[in-house]
DRENVO-978652 format. One record per atom (N, C-alpha, C): z, x, y; residue in three letters; residue number from 1; atom name. Coordinates in Angstrom, 1 decimal, padded with zeros to 4 digits. Layout:
<rs>
Z | X | Y | ALA | NUM | CA .
...
</rs>
This chain:
<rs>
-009.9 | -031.1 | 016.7 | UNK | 1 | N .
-010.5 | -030.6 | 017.9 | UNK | 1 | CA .
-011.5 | -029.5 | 017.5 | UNK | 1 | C .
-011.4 | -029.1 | 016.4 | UNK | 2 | N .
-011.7 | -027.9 | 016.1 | UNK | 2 | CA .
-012.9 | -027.9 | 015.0 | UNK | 2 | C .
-012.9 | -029.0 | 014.4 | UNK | 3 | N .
-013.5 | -029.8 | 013.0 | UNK | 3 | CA .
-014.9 | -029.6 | 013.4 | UNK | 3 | C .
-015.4 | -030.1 | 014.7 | UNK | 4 | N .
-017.1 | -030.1 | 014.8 | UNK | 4 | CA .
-017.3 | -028.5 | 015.0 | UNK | 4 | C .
-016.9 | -027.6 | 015.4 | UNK | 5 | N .
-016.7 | -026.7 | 016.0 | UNK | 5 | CA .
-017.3 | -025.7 | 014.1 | UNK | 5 | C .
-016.1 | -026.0 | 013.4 | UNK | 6 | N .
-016.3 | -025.5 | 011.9 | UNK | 6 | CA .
-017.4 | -025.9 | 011.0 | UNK | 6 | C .
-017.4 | -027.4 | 011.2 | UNK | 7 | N .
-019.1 | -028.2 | 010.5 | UNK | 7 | CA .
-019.9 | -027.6 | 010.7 | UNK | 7 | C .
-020.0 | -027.2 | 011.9 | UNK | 8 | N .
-021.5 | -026.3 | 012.9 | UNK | 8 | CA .
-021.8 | -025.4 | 012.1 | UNK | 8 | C .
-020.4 | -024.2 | 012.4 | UNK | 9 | N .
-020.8 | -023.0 | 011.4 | UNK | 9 | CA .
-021.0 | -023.3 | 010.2 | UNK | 9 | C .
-020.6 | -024.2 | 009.3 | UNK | 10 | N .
-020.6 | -024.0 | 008.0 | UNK | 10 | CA .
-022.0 | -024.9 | 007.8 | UNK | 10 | C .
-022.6 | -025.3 | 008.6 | UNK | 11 | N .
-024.1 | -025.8 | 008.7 | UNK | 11 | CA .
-025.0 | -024.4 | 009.1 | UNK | 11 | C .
-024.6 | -023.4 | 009.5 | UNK | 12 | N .
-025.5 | -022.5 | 010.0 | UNK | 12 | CA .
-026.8 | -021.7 | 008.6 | UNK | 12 | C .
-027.6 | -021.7 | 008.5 | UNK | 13 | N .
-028.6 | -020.7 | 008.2 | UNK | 13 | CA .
-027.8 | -019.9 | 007.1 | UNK | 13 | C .
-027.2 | -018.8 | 007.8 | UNK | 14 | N .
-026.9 | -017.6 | 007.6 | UNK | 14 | CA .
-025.4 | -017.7 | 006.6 | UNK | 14 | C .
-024.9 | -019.1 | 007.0 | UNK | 15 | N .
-023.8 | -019.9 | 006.1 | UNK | 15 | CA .
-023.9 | -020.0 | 004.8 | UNK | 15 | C .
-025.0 | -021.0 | 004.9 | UNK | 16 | N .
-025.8 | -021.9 | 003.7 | UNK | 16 | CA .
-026.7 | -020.5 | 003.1 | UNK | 16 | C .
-027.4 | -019.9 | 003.2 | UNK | 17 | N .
-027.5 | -018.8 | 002.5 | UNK | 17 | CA .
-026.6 | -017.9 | 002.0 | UNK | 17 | C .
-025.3 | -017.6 | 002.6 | UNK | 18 | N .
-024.2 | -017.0 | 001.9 | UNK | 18 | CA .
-023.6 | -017.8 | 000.4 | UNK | 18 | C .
-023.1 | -019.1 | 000.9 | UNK | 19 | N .
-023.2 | -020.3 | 000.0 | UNK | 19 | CA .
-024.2 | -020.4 | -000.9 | UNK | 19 | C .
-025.5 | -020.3 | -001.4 | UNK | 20 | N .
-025.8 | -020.3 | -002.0 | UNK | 20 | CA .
-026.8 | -019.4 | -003.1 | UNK | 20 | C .
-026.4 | -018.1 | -002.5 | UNK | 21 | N .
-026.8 | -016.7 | -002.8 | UNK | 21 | CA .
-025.5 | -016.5 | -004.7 | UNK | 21 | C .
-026.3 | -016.2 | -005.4 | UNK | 22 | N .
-025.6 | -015.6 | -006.5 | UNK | 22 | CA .
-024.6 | -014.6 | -006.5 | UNK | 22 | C .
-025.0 | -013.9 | -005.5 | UNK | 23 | N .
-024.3 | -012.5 | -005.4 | UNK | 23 | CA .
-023.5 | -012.1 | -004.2 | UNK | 23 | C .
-024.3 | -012.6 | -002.8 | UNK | 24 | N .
-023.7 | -012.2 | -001.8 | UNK | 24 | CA .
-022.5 | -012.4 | -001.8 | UNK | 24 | C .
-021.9 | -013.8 | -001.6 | UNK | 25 | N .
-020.3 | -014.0 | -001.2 | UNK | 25 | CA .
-019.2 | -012.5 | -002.1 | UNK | 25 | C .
-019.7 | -012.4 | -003.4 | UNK | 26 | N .
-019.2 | -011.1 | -003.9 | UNK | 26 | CA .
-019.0 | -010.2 | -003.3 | UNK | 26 | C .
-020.7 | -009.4 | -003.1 | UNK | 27 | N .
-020.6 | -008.5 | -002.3 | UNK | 27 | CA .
-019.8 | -008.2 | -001.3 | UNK | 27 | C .
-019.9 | -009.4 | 000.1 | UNK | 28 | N .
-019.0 | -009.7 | 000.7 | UNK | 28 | CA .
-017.7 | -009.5 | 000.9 | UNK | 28 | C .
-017.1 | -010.4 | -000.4 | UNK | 29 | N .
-015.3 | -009.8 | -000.6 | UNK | 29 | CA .
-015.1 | -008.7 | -001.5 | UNK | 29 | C .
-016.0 | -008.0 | -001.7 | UNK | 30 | N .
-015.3 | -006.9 | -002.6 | UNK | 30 | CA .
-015.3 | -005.8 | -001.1 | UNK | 30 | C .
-016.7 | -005.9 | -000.4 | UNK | 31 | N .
-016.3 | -005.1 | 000.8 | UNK | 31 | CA .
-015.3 | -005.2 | 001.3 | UNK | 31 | C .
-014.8 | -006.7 | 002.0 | UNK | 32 | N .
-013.7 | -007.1 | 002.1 | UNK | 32 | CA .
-012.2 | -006.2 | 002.1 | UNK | 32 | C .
-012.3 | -006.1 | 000.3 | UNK | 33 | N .
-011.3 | -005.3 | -000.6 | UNK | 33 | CA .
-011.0 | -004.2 | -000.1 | UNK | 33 | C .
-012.6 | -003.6 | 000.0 | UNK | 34 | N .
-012.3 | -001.9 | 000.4 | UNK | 34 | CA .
-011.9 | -002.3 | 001.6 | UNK | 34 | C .
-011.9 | -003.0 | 002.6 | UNK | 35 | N .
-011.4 | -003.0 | 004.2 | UNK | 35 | CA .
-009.6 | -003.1 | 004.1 | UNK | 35 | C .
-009.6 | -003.7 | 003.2 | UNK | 36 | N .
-008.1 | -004.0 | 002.9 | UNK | 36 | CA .
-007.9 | -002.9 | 002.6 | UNK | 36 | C .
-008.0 | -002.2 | 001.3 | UNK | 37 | N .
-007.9 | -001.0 | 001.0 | UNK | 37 | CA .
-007.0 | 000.2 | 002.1 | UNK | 37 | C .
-008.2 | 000.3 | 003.0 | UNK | 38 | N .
-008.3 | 001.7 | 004.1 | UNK | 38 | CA .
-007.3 | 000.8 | 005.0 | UNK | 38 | C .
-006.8 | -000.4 | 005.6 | UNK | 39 | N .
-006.1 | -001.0 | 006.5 | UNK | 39 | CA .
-004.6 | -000.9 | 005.8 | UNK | 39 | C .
-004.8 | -001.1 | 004.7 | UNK | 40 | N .
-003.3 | -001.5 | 004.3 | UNK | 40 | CA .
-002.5 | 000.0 | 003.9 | UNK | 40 | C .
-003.6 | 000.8 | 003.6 | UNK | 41 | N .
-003.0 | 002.4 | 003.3 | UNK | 41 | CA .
-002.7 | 003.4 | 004.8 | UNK | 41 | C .
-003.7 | 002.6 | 005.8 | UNK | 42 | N .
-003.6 | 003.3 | 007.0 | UNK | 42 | CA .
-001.9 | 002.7 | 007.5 | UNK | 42 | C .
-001.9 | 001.5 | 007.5 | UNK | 43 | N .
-001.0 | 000.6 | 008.0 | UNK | 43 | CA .
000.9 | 001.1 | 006.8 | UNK | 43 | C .
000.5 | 001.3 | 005.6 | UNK | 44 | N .
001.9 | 001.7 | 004.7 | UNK | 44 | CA .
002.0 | 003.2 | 005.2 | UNK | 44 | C .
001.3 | 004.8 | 005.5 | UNK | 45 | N .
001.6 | 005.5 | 005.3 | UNK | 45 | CA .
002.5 | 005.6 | 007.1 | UNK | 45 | C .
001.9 | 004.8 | 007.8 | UNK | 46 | N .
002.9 | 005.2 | 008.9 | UNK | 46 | CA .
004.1 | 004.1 | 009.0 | UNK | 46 | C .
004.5 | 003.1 | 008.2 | UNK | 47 | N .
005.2 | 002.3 | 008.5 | UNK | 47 | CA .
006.5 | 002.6 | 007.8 | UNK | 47 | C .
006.0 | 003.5 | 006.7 | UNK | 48 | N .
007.1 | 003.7 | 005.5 | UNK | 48 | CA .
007.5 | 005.0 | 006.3 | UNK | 48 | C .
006.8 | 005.8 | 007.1 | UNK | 49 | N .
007.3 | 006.9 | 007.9 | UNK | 49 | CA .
008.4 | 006.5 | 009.4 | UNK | 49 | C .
008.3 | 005.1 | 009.7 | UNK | 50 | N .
008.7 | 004.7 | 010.3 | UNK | 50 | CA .
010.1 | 004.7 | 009.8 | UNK | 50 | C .
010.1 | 004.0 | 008.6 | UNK | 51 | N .
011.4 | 003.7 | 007.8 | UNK | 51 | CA .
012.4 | 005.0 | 007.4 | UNK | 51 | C .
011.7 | 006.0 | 008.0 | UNK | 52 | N .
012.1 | 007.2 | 007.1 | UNK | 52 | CA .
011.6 | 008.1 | 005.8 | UNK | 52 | C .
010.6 | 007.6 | 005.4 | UNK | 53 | N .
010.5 | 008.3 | 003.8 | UNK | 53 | CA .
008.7 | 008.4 | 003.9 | UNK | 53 | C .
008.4 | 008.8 | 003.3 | UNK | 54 | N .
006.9 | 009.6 | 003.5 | UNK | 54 | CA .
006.7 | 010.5 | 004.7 | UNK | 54 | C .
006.1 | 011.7 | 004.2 | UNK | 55 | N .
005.9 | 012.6 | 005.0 | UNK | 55 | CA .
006.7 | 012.8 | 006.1 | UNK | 55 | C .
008.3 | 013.3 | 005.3 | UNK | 56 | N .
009.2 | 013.7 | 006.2 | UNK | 56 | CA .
008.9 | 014.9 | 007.5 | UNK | 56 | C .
007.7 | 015.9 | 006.4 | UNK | 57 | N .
007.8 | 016.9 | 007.2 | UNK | 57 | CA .
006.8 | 017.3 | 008.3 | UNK | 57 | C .
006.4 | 015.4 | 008.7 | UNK | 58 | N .
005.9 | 015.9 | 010.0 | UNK | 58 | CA .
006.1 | 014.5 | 011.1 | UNK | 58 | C .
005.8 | 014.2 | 012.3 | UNK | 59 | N .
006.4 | 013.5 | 012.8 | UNK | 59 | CA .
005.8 | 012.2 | 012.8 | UNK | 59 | C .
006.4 | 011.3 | 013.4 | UNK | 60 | N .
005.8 | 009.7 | 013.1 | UNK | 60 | CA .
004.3 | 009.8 | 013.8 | UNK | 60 | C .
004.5 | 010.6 | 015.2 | UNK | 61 | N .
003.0 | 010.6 | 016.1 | UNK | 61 | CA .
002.1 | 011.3 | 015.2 | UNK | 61 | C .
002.6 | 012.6 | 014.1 | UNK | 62 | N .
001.3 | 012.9 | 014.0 | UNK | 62 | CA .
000.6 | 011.8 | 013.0 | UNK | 62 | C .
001.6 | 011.4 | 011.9 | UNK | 63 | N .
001.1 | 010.5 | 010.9 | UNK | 63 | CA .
000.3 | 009.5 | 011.3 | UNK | 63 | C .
001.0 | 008.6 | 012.4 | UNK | 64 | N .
000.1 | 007.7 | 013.4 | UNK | 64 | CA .
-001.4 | 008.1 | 013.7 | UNK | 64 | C .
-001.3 | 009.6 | 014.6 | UNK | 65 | N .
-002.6 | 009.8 | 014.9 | UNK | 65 | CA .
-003.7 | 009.9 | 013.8 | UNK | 65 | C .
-002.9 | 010.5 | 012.8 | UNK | 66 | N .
-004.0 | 010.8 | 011.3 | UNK | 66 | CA .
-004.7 | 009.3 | 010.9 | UNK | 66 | C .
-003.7 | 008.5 | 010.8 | UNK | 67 | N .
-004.1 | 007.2 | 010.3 | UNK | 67 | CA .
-005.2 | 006.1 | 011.4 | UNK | 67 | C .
-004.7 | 006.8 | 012.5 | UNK | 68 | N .
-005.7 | 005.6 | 013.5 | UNK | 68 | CA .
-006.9 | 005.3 | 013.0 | UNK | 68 | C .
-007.7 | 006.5 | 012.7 | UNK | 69 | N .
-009.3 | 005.7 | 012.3 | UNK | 69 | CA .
-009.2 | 005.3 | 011.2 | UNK | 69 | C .
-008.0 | 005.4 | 010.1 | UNK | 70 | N .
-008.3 | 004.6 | 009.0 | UNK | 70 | CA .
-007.9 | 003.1 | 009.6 | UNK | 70 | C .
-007.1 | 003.0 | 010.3 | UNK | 71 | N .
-006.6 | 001.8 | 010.6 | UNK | 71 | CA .
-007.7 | 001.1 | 011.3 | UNK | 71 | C .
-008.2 | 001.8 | 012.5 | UNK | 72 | N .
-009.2 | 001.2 | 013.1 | UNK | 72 | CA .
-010.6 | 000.5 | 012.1 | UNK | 72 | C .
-010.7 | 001.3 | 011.5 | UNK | 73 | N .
-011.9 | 001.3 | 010.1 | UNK | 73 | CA .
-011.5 | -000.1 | 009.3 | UNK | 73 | C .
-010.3 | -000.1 | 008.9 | UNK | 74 | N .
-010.0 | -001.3 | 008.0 | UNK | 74 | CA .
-010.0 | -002.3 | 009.2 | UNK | 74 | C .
-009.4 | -002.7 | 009.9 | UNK | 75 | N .
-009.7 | -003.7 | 010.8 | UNK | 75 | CA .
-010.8 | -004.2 | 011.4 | UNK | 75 | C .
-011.9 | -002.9 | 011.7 | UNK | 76 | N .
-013.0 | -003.7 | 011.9 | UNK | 76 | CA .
-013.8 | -004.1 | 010.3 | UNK | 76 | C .
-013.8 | -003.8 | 009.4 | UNK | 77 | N .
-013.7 | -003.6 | 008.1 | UNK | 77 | CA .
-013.8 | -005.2 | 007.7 | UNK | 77 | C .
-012.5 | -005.7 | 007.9 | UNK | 78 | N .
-012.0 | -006.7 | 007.8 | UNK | 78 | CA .
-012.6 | -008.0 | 008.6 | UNK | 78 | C .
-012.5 | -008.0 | 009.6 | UNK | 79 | N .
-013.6 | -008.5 | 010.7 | UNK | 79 | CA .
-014.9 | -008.7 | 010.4 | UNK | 79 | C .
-015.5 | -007.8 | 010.0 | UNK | 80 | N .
-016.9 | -007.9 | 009.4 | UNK | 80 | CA .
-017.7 | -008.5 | 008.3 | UNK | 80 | C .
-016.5 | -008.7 | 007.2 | UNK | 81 | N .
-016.5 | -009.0 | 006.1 | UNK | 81 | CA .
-016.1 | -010.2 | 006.2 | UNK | 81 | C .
-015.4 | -010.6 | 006.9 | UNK | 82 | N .
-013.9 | -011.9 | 007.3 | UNK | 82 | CA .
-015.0 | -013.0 | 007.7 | UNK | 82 | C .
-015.6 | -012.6 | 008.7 | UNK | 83 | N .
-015.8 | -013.9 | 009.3 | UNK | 83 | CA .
-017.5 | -014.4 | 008.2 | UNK | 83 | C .
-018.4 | -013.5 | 007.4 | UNK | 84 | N .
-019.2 | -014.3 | 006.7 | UNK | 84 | CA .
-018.5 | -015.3 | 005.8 | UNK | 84 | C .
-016.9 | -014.5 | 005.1 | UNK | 85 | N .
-016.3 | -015.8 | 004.4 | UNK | 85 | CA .
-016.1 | -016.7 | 004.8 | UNK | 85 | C .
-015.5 | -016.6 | 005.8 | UNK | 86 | N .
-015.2 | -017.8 | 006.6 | UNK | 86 | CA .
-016.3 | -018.7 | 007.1 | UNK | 86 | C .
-017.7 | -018.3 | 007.3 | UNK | 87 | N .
-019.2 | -019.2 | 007.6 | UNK | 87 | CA .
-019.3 | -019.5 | 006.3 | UNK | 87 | C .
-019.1 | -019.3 | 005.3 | UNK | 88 | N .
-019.7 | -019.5 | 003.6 | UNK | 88 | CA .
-018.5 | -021.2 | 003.5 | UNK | 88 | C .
-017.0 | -021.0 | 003.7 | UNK | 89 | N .
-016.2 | -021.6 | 003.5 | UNK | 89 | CA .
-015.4 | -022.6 | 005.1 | UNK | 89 | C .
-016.3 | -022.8 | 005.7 | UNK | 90 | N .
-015.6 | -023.4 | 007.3 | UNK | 90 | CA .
-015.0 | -024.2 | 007.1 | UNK | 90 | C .
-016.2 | -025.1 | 006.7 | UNK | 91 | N .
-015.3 | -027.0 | 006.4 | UNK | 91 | CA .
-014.4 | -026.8 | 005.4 | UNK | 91 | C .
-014.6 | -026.2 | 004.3 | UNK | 92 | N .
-013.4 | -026.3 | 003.7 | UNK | 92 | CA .
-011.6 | -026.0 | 004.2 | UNK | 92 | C .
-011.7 | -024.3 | 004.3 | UNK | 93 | N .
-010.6 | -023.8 | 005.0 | UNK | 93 | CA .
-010.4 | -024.5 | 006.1 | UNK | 93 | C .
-010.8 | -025.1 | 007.1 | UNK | 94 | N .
-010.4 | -025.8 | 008.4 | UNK | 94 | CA .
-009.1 | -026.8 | 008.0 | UNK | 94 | C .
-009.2 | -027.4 | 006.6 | UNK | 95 | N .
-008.1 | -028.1 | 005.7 | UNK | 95 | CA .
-007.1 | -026.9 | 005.6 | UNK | 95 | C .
-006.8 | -026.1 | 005.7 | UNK | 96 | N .
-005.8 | -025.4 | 004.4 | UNK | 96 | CA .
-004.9 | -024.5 | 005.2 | UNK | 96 | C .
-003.9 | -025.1 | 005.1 | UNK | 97 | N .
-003.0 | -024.5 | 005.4 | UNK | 97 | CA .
-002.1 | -022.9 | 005.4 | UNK | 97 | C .
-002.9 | -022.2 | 004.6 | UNK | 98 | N .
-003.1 | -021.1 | 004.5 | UNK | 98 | CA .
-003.8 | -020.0 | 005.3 | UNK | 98 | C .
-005.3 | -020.8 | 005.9 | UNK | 99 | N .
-005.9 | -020.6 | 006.2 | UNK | 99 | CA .
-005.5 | -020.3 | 007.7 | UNK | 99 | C .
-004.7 | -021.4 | 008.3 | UNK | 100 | N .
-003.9 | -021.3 | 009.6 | UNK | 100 | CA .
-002.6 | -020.6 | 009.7 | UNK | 100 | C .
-002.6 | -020.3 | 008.8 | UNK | 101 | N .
-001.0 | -019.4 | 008.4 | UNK | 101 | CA .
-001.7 | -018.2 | 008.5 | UNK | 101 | C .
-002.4 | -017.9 | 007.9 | UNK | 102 | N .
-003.3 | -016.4 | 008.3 | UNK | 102 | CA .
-003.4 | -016.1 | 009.6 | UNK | 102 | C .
-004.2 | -017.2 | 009.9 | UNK | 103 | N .
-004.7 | -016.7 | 011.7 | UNK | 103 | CA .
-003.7 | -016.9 | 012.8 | UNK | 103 | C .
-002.3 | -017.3 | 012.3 | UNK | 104 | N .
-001.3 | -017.2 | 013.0 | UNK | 104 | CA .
-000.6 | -015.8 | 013.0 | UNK | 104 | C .
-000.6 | -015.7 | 011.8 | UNK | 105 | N .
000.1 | -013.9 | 011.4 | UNK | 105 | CA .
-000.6 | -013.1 | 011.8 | UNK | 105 | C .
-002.2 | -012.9 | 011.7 | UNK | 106 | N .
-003.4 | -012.3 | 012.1 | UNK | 106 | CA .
-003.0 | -011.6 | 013.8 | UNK | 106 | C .
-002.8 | -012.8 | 014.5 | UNK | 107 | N .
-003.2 | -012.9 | 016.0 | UNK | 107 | CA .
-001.7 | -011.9 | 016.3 | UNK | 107 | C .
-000.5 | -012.5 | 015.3 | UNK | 108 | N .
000.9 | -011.6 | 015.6 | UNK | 108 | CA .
001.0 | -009.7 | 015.3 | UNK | 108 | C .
000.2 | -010.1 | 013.7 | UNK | 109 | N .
-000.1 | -009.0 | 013.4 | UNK | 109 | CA .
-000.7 | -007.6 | 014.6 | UNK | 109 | C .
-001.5 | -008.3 | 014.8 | UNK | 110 | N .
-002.9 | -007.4 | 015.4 | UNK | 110 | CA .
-002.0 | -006.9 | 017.0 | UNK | 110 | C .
-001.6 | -008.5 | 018.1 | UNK | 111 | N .
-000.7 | -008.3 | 019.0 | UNK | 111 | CA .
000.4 | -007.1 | 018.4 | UNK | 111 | C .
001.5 | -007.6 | 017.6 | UNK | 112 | N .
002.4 | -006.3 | 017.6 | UNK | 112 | CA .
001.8 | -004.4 | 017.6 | UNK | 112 | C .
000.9 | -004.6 | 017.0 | UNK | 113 | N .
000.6 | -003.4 | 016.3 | UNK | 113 | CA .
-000.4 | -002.6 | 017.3 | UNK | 113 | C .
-001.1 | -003.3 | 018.6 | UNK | 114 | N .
-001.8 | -003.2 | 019.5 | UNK | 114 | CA .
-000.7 | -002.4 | 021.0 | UNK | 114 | C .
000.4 | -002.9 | 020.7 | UNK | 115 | N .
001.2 | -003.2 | 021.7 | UNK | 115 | CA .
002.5 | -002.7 | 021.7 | UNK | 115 | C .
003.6 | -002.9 | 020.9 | UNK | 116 | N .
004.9 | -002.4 | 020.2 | UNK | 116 | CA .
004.8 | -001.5 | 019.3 | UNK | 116 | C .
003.8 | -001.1 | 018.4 | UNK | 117 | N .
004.0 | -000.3 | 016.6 | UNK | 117 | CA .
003.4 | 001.0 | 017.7 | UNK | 117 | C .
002.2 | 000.5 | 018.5 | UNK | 118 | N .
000.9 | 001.8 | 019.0 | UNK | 118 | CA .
002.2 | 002.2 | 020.1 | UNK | 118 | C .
002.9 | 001.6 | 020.8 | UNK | 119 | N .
003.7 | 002.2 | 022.0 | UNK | 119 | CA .
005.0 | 003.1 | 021.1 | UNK | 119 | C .
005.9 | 002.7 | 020.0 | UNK | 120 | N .
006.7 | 003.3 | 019.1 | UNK | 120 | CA .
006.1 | 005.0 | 018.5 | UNK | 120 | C .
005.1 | 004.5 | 018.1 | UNK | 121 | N .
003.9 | 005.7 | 016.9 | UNK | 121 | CA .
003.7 | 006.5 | 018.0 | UNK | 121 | C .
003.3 | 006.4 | 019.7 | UNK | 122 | N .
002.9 | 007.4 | 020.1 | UNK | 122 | CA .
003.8 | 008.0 | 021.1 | UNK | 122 | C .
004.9 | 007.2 | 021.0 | UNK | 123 | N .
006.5 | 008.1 | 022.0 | UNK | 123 | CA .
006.2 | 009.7 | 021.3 | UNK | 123 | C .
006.8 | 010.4 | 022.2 | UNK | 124 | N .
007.7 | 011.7 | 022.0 | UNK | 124 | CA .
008.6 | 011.2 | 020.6 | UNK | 124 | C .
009.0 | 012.4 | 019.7 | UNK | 125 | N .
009.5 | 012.4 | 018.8 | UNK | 125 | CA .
010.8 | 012.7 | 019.4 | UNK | 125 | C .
012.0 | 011.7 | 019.1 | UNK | 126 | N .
013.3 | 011.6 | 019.6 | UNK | 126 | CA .
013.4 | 010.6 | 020.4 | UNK | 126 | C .
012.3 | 009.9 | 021.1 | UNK | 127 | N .
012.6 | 009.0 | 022.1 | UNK | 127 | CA .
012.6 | 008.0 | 021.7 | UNK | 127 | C .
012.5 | 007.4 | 020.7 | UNK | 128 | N .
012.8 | 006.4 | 020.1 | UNK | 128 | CA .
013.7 | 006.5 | 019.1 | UNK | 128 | C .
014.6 | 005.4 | 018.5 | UNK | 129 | N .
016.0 | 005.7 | 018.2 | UNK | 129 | CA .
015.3 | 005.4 | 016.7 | UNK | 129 | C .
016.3 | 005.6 | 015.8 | UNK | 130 | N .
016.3 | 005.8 | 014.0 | UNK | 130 | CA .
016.3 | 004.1 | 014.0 | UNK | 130 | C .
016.9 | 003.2 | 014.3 | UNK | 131 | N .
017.2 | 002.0 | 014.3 | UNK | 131 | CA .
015.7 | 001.4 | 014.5 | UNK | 131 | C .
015.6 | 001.3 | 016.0 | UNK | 132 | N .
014.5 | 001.0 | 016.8 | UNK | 132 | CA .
012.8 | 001.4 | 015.6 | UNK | 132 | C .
013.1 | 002.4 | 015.1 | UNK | 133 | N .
011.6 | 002.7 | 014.6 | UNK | 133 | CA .
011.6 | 001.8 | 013.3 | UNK | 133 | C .
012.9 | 001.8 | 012.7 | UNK | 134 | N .
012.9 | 000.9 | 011.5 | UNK | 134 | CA .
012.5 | -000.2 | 011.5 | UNK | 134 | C .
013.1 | -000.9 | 012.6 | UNK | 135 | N .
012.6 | -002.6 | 012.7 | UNK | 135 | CA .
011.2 | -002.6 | 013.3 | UNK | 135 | C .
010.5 | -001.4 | 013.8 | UNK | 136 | N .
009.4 | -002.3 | 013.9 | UNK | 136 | CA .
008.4 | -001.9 | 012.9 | UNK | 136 | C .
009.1 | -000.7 | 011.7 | UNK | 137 | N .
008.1 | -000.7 | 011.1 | UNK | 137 | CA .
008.3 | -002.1 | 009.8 | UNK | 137 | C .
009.4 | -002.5 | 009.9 | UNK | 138 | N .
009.9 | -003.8 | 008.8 | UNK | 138 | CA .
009.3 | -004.8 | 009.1 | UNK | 138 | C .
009.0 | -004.7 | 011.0 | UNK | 139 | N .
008.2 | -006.0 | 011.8 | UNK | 139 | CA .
006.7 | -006.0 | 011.1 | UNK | 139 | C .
006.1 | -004.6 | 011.5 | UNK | 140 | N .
005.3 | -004.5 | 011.0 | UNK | 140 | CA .
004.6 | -004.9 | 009.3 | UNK | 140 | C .
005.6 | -004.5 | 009.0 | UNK | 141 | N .
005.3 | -004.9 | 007.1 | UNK | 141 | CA .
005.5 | -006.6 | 006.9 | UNK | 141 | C .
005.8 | -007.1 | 007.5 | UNK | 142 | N .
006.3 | -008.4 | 007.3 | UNK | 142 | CA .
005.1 | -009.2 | 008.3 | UNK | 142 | C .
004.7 | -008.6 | 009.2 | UNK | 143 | N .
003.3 | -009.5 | 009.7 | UNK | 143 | CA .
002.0 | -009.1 | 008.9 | UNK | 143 | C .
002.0 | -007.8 | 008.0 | UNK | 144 | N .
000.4 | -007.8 | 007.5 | UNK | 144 | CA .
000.6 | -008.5 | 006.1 | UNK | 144 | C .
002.1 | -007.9 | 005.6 | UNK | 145 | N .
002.0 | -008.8 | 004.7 | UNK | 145 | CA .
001.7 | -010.5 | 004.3 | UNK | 145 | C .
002.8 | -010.9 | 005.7 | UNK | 146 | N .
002.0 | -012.1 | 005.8 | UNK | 146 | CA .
000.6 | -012.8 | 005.8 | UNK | 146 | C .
-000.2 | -011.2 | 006.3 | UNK | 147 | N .
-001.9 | -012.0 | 006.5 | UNK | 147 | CA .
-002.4 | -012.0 | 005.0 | UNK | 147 | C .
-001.8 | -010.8 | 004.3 | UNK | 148 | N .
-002.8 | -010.3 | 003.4 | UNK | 148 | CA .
-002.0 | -012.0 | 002.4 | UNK | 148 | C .
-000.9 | -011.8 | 002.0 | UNK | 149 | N .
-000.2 | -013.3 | 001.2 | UNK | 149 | CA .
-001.0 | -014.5 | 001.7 | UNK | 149 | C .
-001.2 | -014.8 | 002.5 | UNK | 150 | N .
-001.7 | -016.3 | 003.0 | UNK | 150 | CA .
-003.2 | -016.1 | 002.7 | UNK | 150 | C .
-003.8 | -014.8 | 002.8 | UNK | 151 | N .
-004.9 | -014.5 | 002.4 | UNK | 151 | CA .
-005.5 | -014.9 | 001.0 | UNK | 151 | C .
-004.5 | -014.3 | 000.2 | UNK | 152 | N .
-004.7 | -014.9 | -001.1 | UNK | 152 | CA .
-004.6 | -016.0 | -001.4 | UNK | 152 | C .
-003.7 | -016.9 | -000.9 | UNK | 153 | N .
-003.6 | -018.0 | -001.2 | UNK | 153 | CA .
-004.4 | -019.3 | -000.8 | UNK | 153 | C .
-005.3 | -018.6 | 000.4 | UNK | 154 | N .
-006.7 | -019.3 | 000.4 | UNK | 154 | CA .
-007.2 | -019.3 | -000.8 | UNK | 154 | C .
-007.9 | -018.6 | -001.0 | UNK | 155 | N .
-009.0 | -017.7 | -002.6 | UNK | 155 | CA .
-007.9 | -018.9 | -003.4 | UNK | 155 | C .
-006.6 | -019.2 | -003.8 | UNK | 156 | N .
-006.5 | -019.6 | -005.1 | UNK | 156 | CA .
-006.0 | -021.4 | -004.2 | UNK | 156 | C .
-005.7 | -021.7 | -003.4 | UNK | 157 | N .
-005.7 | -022.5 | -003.3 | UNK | 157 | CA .
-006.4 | -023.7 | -002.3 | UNK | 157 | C .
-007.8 | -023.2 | -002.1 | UNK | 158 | N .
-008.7 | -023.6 | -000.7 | UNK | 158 | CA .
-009.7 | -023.9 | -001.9 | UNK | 158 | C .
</rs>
């Protein structure tokens, strides 16, 4: 359903120039890298605060609030960088299982963390229970982990 939809892009101009540029696609995922970078350090220092341990001595909101524009930064980061790989590589990844394993965890990822992690991170401190902050920071680590794992496993297996 989706197949003519990916041919298109990976026929586009701006595709086929990515594709067959020396350098670009590089450039590309190394930015990439740094988007991961600033997303995954925004995304570990409040999750492991969630868990209990980092920056005991101050509260989960304020760590949350510190981290937002790194988080927001990597995400769009990611986005920006994401989708020329994905025009350089359409037809291929449209195959790969990985590829749909990503944008399944992606869409969970992004939903939880939009919705559940941002409603948790910006309660009152106390109003949410020791238990409760744990699982969603475990939720949390287990859906980006998922994107970033399936991620790779494009790159070595696509």
């Amino acid at each position: 359903m989706l197949l003519p939809y990916f041919e298109w892009v990976n026929a586009l101009p701006a595709s086929v120039a990515i594709n067959e540029s020396l350098w670009l696609f590089a450039v590309i995922q190394a930015f990439h890298l740094v988007a991961l970078a600033l997303l995954s350090g925004a995304l570990l220092v409040v999750d492991l605060r969630l868990l209990g341990g980092g920056f005991q001595t101050r509260s989960v909101s304020q760590v949350a609030r510190d981290a937002w524009p790194w988080l927001l930064a990597g995400i769009i980061g990611m986005f920006v960088t994401g989708i020329p790989q994905l025009m350089a590589n359409a037809s291929r990844v449209y195959y790969s299982e990985y590829f749909w394993q990503k944008m399944y965890f992606l869409a969970a990822a992004l939903i939880f963390t939009f919705t559940v992690r941002l409603m948790v991170t910006r309660a009152q401190d106390g109003r949410v229970g020791g238990l409760s902050s744990k699982l969603v920071g475990l939720v949390s680590l287990f859906l980006w982990s998922g994107v970033a794992a399936s991620g790779r496993l494009i790159g070595l297996f696509t």
